[in-house]
Backbone as numpy.savetxt, mean C-alpha at the origin, in Angstrom:
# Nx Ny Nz CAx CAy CAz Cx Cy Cz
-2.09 9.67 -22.05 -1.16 9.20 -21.04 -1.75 9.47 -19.65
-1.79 8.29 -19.30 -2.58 8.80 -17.87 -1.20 9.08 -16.29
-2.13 10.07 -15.34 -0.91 10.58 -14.59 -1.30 10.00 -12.86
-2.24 8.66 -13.12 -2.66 8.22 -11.87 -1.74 7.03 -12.13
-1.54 6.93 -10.49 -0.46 5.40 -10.33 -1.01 4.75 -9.42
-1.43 3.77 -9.50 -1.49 2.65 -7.69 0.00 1.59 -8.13
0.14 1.78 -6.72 0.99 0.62 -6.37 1.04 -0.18 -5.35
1.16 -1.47 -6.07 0.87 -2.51 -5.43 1.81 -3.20 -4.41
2.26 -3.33 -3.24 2.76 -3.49 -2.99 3.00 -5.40 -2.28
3.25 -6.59 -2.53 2.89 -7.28 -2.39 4.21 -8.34 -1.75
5.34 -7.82 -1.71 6.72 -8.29 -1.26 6.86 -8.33 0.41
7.55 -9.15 0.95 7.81 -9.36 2.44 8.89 -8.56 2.58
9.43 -8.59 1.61 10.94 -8.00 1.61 11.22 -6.61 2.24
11.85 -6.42 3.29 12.12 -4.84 3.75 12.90 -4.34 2.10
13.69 -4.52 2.12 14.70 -3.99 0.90 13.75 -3.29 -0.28
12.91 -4.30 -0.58 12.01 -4.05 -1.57 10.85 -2.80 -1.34
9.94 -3.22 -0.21 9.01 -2.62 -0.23 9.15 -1.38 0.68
10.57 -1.07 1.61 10.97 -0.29 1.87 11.52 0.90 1.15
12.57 0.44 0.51 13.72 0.57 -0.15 13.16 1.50 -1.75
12.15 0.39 -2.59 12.18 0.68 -3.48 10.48 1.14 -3.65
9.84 0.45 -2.98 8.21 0.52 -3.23 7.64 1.77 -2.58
7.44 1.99 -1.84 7.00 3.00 -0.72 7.55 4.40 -0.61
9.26 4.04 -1.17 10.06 5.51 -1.40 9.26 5.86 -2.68
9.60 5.56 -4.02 9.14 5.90 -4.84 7.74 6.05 -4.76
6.56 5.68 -4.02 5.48 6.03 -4.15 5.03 7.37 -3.10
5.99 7.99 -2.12 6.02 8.81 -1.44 6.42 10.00 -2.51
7.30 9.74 -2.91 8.26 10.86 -4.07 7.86 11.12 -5.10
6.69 10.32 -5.28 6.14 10.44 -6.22 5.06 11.24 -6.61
4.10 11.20 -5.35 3.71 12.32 -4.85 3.47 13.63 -4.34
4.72 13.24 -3.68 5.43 14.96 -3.19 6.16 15.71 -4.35
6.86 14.98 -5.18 7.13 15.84 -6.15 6.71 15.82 -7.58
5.47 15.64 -7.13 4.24 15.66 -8.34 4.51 15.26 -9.67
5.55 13.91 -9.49 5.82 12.94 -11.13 4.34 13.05 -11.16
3.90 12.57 -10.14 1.98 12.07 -10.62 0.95 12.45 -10.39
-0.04 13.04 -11.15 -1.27 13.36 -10.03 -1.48 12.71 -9.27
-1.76 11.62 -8.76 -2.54 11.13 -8.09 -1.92 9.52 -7.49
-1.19 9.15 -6.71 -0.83 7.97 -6.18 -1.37 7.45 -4.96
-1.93 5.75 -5.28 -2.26 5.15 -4.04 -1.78 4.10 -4.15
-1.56 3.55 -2.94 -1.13 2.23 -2.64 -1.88 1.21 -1.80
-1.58 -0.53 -2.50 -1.98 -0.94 -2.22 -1.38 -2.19 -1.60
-1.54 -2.46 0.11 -0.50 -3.65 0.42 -1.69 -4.79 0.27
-0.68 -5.70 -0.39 -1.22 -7.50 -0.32 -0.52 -8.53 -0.08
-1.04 -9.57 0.72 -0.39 -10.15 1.26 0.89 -9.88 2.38
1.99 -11.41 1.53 3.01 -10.66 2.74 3.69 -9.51 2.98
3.26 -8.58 2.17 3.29 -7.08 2.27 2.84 -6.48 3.72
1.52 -6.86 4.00 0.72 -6.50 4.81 1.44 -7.22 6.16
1.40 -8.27 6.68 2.78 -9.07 7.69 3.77 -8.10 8.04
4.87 -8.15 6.71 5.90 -6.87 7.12 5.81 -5.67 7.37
4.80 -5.25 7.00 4.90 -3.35 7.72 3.77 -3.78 9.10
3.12 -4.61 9.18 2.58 -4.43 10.88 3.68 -4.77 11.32
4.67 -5.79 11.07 5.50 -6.41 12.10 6.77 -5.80 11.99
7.25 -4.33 11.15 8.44 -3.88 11.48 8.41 -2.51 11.67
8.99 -2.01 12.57 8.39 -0.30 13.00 8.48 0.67 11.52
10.21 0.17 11.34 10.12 1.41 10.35 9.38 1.19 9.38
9.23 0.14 8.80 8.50 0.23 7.47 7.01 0.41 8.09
6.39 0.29 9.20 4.87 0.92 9.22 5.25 2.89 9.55
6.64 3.20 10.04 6.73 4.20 10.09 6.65 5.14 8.49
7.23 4.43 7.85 7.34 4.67 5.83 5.89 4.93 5.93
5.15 3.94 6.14 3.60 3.93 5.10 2.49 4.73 6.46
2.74 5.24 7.63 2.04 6.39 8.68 2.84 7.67 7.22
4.00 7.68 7.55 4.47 8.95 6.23 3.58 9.10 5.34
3.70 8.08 4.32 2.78 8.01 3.02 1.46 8.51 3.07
0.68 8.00 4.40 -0.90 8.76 4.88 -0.65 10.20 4.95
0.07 10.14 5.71 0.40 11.62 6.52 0.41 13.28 5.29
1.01 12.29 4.51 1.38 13.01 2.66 -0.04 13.10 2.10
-1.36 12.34 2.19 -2.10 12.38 2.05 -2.40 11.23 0.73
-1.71 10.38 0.84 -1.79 9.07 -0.36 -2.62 7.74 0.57
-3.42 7.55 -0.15 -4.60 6.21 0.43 -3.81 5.25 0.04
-3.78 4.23 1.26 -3.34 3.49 1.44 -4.30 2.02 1.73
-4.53 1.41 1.06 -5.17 0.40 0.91 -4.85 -1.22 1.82
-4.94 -2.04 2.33 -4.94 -3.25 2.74 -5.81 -4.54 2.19
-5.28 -5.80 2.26 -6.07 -6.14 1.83 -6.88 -7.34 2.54
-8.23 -6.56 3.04 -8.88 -7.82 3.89 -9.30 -9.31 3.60
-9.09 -9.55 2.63 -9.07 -10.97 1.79 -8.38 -11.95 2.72
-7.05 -11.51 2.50 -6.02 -11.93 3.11 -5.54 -11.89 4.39
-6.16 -10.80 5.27 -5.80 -10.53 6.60 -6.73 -11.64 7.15
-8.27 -11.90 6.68 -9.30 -12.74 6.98 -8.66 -14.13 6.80
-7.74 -14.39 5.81 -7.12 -15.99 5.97 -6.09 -16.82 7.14
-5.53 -15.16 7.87 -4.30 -15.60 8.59 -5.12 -15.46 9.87
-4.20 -16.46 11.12 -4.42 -16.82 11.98 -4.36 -15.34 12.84
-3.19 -14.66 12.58 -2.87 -13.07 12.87 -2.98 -12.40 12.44
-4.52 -12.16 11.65 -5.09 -11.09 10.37 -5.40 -9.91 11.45
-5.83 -10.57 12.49 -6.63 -9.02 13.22 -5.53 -8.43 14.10
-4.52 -8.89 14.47 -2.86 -8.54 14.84 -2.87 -7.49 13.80
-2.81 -8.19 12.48 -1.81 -7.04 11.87 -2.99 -6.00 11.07
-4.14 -6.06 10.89 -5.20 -5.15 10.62 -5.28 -4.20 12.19
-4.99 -4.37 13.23 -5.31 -3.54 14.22 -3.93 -2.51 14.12
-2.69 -3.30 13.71 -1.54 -2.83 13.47 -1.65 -1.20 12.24
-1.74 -1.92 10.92 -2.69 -0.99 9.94 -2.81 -0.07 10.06
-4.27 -0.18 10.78 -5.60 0.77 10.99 -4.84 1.69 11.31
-3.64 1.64 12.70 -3.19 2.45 13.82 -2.38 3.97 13.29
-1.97 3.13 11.68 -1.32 4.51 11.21 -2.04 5.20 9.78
-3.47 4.17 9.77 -4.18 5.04 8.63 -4.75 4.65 7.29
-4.27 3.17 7.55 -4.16 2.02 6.30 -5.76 1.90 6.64
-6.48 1.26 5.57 -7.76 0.87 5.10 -8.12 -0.05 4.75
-8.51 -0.78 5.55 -8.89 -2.70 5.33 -9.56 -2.51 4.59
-9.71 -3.38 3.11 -11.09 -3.38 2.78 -10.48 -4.46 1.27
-11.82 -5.14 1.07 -11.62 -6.18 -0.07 -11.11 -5.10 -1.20
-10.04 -5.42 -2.08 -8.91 -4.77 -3.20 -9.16 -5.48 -4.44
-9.75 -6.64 -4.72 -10.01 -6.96 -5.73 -10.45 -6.42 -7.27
-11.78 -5.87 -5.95 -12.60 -5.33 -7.21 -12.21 -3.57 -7.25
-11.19 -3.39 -6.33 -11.05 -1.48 -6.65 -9.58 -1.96 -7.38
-8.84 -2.34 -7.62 -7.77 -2.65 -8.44 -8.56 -2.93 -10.00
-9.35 -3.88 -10.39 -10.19 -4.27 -11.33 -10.33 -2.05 -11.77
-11.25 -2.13 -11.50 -11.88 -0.68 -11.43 -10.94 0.24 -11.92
-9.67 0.42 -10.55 -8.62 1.35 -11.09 -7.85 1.58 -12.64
-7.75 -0.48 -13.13 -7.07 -0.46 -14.47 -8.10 -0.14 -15.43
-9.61 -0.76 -15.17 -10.97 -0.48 -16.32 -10.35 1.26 -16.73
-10.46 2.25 -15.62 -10.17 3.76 -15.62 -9.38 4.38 -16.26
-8.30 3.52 -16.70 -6.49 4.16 -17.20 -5.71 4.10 -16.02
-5.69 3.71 -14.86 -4.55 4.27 -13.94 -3.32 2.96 -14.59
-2.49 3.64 -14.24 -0.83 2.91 -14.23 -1.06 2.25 -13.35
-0.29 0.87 -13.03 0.20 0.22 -11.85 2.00 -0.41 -12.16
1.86 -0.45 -10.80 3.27 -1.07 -10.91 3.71 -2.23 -9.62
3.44 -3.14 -9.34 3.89 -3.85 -8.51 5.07 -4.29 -8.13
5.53 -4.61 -6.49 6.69 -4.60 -6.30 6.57 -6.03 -5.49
């Protein structure tokens, strides 16, 4: 049974990736359900936490806790306002970088995922 989790976080939705994604991957951590949790925003995931305080305030927390936080430059590189919201990111700790192939990698390993 493995006790690593990434989560994916890939919803626009405050409700969701506020609410349900980001809490549980904070709590999850801090109260050691898991060894080891990281997260990963994609897509319009990535939009909504540059463009709403609290939820980039949630995922500055999540760093702060010491959980890697992933972005995904694929996608920031397609939008007209990729470097808006990658400068946004960066600011609280998030990590641009192509997710493809470290998601690939993470499941080859055993980690859990769970997308929201």
């Amino acid at each position: 049974m493995t006790s690593k989790i990434f989560v994916v976080v890939t919803s626009g939705d405050k409700e969701v990736s506020l609410g349900v994604s980001l809490r549980y991957s904070l709590n999850a951590a801090k109260n050691g359900w898991m060894d080891e949790v990281k997260v990963i925003l994609f897509g319009p995931a990535e939009r909504l936490v540059a463009g709403d305080e609290e939820v980039l305030a949630k995922v500055k927390e999540l760093v702060q806790a010491g959980i890697e936080v992933l972005a995904c430059k694929s996608c920031l590189d397609d939008w007209a306002d990729g470097q808006r919201i990658a400068e946004a990111l960066e600011s609280v700790g998030v990590r641009i970088i192509r997710v493809g192939a470290i998601i690939s990698q993470r499941l080859k390993d055993g980690w859990a995922s769970l997308t929201f």
